[in-house]
NUZAMI-787189 format. One record per residue: residue in three letters; x, y, z of N, C-alpha, C, CB in turn. Coordinates in steps of 0.02 Angstrom, whole numbers, plus 32768, in hexadecimal, padded with zeros to 4 digits. Atoms other than C-alpha are relative to their C-alpha. Glycine has a CB too. Layout:
N
AlaXYZXYZXYZXYZ ...
This chain:
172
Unk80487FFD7FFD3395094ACD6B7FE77FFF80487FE27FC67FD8 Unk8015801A7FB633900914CE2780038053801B80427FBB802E Unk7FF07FDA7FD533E4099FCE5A7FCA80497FFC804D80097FF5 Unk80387FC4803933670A29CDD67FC47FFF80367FDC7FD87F96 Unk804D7FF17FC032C109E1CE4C800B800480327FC87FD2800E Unk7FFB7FE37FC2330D09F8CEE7800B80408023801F7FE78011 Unk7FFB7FA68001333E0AAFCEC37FB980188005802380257FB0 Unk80487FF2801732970AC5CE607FD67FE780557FE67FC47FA8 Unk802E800F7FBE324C0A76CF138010802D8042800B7FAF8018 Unk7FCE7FE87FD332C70AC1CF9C7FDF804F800680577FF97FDE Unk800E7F9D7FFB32B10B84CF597FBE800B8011800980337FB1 Unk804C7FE77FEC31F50B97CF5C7FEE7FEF80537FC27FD17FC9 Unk801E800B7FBF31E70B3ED00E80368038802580007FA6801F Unk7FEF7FDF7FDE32620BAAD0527FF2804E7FE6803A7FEA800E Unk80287FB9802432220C51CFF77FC77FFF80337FDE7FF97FA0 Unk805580147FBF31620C0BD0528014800980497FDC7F988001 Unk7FF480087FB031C40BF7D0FD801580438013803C7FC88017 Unk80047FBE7FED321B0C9CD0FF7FD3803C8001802480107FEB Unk803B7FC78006318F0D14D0C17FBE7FDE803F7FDA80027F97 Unk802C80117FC831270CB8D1498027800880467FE57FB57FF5 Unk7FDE7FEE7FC531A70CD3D1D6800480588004804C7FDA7FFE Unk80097FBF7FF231B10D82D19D7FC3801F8004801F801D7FDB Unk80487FF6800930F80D9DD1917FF9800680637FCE7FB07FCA Unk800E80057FBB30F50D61D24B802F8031802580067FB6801A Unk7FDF7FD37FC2317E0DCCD29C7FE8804A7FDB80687FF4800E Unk80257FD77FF4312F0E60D2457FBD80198018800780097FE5 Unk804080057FEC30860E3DD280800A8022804B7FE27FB07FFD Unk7FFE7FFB7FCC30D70E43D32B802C8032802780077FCE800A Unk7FE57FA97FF331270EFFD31A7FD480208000802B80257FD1 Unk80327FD07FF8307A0F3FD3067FED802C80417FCD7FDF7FF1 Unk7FF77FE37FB730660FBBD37D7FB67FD380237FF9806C8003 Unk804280137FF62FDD0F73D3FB80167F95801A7FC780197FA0 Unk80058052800430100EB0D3DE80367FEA802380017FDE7FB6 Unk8000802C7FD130460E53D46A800C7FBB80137FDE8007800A Unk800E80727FFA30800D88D4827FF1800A804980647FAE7FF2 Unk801080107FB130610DB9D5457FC380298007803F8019803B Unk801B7FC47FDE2FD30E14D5998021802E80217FDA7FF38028 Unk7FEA7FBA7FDF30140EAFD5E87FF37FEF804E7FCF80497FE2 Unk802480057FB430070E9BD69F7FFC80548022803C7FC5803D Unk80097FB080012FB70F41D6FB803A800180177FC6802C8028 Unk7FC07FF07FDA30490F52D7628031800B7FD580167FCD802D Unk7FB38020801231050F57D73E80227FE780098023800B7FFA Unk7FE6802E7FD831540EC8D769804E801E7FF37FEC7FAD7FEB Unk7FB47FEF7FF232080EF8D7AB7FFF7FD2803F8017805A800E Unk7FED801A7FCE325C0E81D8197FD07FC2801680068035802E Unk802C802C800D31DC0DFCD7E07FD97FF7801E800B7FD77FF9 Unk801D7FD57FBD316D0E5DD8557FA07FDE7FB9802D808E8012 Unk80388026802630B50E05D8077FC2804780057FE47FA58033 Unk80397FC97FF330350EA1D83B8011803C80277FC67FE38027 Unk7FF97FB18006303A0F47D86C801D8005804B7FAD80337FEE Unk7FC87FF97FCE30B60F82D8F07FE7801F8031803A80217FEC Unk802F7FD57FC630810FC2D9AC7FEF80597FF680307FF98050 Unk800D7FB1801930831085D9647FC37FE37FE9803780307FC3 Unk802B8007803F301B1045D8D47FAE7FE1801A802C7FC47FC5 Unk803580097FD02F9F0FE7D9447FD5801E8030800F7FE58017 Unk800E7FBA7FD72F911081D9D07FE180187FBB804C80368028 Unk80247FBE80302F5710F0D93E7FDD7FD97FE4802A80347FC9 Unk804D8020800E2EEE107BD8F57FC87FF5802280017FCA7FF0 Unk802F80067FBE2E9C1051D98C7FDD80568017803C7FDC804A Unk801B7FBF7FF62E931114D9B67FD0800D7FBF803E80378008 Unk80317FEA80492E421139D90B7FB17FF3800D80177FC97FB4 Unk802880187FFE2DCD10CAD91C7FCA7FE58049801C7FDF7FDB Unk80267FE47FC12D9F10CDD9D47FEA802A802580087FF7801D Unk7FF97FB67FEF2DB71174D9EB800E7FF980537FB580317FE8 Unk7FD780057FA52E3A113DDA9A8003804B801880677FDC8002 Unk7FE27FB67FDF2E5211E2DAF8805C7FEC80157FC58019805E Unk7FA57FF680142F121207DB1A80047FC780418036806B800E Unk7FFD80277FB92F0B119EDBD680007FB67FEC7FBB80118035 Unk8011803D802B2EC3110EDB70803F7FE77FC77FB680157FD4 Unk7FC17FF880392F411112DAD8803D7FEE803E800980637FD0 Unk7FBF7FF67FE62FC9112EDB707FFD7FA9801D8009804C8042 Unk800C80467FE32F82107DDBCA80197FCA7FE17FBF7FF28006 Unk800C803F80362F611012DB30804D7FF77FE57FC180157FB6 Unk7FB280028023302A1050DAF0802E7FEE8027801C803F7FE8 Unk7FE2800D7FC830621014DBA37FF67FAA7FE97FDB8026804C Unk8003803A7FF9300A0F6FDB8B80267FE87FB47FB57FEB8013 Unk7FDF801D803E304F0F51DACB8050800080087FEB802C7FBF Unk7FB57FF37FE430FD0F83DB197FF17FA08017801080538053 Unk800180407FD530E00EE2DB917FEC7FBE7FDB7FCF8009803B Unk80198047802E30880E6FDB0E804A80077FCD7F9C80097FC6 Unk7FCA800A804931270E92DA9080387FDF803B802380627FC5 Unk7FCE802F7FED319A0E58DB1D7FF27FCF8020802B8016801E Unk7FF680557FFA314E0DB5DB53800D7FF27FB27FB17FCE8023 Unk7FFE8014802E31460D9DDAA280357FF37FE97FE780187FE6 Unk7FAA7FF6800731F40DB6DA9680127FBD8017802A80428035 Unk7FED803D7FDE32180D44DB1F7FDD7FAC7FDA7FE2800F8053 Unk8030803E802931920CBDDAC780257FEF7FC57FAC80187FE4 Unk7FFC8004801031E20CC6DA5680417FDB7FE07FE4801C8007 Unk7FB980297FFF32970C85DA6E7FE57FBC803A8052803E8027 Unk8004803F7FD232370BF5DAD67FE07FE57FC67FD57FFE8050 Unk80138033803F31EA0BC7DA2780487FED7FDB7FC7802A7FC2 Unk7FCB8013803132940BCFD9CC80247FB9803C804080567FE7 Unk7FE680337FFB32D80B5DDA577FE57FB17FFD8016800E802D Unk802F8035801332320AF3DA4980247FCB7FAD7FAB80337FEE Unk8004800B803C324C0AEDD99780617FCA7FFC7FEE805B7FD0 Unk7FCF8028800933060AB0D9AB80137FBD801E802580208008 Unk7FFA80397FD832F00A2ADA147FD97FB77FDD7FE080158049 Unk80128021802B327309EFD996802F7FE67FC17FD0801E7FF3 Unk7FD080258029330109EAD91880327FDA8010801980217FE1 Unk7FC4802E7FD33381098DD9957FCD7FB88004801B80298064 Unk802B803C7FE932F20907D9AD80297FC37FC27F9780147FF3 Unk7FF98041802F333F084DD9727FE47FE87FFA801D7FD88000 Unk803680247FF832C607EED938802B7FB680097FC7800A7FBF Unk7FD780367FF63340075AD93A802B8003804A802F7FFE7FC2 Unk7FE67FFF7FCE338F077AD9F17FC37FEE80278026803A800D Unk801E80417FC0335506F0DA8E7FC48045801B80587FD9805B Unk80387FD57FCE32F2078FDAE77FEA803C7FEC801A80118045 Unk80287FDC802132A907E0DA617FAB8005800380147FF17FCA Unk803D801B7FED31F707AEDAA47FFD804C804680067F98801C Unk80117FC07FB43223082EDB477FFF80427FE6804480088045 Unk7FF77FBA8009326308B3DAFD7FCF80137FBF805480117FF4 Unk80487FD5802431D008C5DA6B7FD9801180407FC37FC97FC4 Unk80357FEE7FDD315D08BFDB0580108040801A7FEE7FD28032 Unk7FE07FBC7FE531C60944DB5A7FF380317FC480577FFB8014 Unk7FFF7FD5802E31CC09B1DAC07FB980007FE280367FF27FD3 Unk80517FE080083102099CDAA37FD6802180377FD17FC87FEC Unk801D7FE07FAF30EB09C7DB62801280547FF980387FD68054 Unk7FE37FB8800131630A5CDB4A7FD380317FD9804A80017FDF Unk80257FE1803E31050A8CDA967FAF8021800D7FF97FBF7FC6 Unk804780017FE630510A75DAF98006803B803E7FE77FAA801F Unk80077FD87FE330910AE3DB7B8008805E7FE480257FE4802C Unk7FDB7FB3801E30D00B78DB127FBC800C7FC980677FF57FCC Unk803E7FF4801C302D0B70DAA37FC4800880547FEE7FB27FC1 Unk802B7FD27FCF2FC60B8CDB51801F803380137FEA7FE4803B Unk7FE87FB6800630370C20DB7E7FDF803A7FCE80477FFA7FEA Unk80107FDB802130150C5CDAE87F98802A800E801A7FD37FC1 Unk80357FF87FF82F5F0C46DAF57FF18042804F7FEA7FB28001 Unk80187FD77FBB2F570CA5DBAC801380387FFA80187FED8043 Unk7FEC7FB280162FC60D2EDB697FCC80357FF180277FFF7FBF Unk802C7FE5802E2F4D0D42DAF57FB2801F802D7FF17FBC7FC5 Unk80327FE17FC82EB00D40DB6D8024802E80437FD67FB98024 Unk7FF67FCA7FD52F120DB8DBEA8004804D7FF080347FF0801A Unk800B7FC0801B2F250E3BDB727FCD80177FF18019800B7FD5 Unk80247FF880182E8A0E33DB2F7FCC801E80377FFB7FCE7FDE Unk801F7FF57FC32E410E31DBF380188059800A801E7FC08040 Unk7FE07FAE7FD82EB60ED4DC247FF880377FB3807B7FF78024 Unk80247FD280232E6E0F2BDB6C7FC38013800A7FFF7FF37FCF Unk80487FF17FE92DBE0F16DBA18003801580447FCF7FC57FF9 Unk800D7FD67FCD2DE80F6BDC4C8012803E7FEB801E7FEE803C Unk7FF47FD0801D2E3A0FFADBDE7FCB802A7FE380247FEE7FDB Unk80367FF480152DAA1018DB717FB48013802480007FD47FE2 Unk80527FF97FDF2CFC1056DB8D7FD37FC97FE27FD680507FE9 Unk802E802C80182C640FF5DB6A7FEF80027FAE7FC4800C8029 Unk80167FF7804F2C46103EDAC180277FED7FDB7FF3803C7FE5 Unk7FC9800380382CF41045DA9180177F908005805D804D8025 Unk800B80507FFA2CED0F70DAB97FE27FE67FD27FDE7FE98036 Unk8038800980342C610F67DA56802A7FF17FA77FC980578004 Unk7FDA7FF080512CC10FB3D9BE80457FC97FEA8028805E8004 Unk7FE3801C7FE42D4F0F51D9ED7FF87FB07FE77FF38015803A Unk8008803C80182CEC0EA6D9D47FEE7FFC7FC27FDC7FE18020 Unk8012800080562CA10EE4D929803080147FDC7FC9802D7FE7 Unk7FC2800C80392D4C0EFED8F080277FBA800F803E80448004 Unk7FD780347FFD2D960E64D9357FD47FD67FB880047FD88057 Unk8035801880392CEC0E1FD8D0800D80087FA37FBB80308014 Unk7FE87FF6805B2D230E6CD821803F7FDC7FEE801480567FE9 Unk7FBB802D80152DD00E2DD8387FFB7FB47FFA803A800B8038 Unk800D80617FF22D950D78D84F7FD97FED7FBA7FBB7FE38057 Unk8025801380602D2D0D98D7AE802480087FC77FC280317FE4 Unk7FDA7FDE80412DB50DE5D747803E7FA78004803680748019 Unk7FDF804A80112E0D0D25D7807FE77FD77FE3800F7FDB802B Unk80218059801C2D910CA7D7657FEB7FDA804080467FC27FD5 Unk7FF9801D7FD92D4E0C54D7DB7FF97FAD7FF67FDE801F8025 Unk7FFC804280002D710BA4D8057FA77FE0801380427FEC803B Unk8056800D7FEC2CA70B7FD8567FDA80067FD87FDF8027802C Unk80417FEF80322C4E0BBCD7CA7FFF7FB97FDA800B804D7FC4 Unk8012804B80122BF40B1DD77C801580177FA67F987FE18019 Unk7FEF7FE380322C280B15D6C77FD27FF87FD680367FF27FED Unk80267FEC802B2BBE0B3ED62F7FD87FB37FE9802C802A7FC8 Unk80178021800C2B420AC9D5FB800B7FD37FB87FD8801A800F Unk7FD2800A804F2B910A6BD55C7FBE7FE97FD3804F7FB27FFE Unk8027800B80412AF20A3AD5077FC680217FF67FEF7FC27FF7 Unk80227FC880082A930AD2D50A8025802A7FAA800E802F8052 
């Protein structure tokens, strides 16, 4: 008898569990349906946004660069991809020094400070990188094409979110 209601119990919940597992992985062959957003790009080489070609021609499209311009701006993305390069094996050794850190060893007090000095210096790098390119694009550009320039940096900051915006009034 024991064994009769545990069948009678057993089959129907696992009948309910499979037709609901298969329900869900066909849902998620539909053409169209997605567990990720799509990013525009193609990430290869866990490359996050659109590659210095892909950037040049976007930028041309949409600024309409002449060929001198295009030749400048593909000089300076040359030079921003190899500090970046370099920046970028001074984060991986950042980053490993953070995993060597003992928190139980006598002069673990120096070497966090050292390794938040190091961390503080490689986040201003970054930062100046950032304002040097941005300085030697706006000597590239014309005034108009600047213009355009900040009203696309402007859309991209809207298509994030911005952190400043005050948030919605909750009892409205």
């Amino acid at each position: 008898m024991n064994n009769n209601l545990i069948a009678f119990i057993a089959v129907p919940a696992m009948l309910l569990l499979s037709t609901a597992s298969n329900a869900n992985s066909e849902e998620q062959n539909q053409p169209g349906f997605t567990t990720q957003e799509q990013p525009e790009f193609s990430r290869r080489n866990n490359q996050r946004g659109p590659n210095m070609e892909q950037k040049l021609q976007m930028l041309t499209e949409k600024l309409s660069l002449t060929s001198a311009q295009q030749a400048e701006i593909k000089a300076l993305f040359e030079k921003q991809q190899q500090t970046r390069e370099a920046s970028g094996e001074q984060r991986k050794a950042l980053h490993q020094s953070i995993r060597d850190l003992d928190a139980n060893a006598p002069d673990y007090a120096q070497k966090l400070a050292a390794v938040k000095q190091q961390a503080g210096l490689s986040a201003g790098n970054k930062i100046q990188q950032m304002i040097s390119t941005r300085q030697a694009m706006q000597k590239i550009l014309t005034p108009e094409q600047q213009e355009l320039m900040k009203q696309m940096r402007g859309e991209k900051r809207g298509k994030r979110g911005s952190h400043t915006e005050e948030p919605a009034d909750a009892t409205s």
